[in-house]
C-alpha positions in Angstrom: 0.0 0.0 0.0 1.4 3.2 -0.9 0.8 5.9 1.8 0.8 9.8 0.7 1.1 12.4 3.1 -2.3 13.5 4.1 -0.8 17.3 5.0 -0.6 18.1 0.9 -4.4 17.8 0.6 -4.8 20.6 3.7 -5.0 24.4 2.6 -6.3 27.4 4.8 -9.1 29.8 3.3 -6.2 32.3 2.4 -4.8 30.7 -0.6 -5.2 32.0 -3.8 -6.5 29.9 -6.9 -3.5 30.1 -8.5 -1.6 28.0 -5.4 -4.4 25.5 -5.1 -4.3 25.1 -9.0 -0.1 24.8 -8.7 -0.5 22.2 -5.4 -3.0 20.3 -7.6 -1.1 19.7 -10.7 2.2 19.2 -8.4 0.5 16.3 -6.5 -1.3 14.9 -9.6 -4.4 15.1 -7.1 -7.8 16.0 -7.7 -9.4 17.3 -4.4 -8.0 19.7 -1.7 -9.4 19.8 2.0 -9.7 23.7 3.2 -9.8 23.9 6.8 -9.6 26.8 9.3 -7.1 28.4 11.6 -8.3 25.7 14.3 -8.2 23.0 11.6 -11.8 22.7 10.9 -13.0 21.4 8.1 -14.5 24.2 6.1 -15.5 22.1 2.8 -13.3 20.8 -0.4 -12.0 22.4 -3.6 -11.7 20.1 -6.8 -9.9 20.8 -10.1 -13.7 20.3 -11.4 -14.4 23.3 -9.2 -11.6 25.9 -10.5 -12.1 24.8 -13.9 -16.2 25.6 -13.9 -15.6 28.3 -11.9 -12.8 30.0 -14.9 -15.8 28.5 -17.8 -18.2 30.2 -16.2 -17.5 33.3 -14.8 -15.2 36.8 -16.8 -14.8 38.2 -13.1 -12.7 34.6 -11.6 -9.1 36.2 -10.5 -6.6 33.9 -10.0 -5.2 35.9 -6.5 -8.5 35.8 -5.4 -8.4 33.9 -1.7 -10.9 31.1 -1.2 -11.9 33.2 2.3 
């Protein structure tokens, strides 16, 4: 069984699209977990989710945070 460290799908509400797209692509994965300061699970962000987001919105910025 391969194990993969679980810390690369974590990301806090202050990243931009841009670094969630880049952590994505680096970690060939397909789902990131964003949690809180206290580590709360605030929901998930899929490459499905960036890429409808840029299809169907002009105003999508890719600094824009996820809080």
């Amino acid at each position: 069984m391969v194990k993969k460290n679980l810390n690369i799908y974590l990301v806090p509400t202050s990243i931009t699209i841009r670094n969630a797209m880049q952590i994505i692509e680096k970690n060939s994965i397909k789902c990131l977990i964003v949690i809180d300061s206290n580590n709360t699970l605030l929901g998930t962000l899929t490459d499905g989710d960036i890429t409808v987001s840029y299809t169907h919105s002009d105003a999508a910025d890719e600094e824009d945070s996820l809080g």
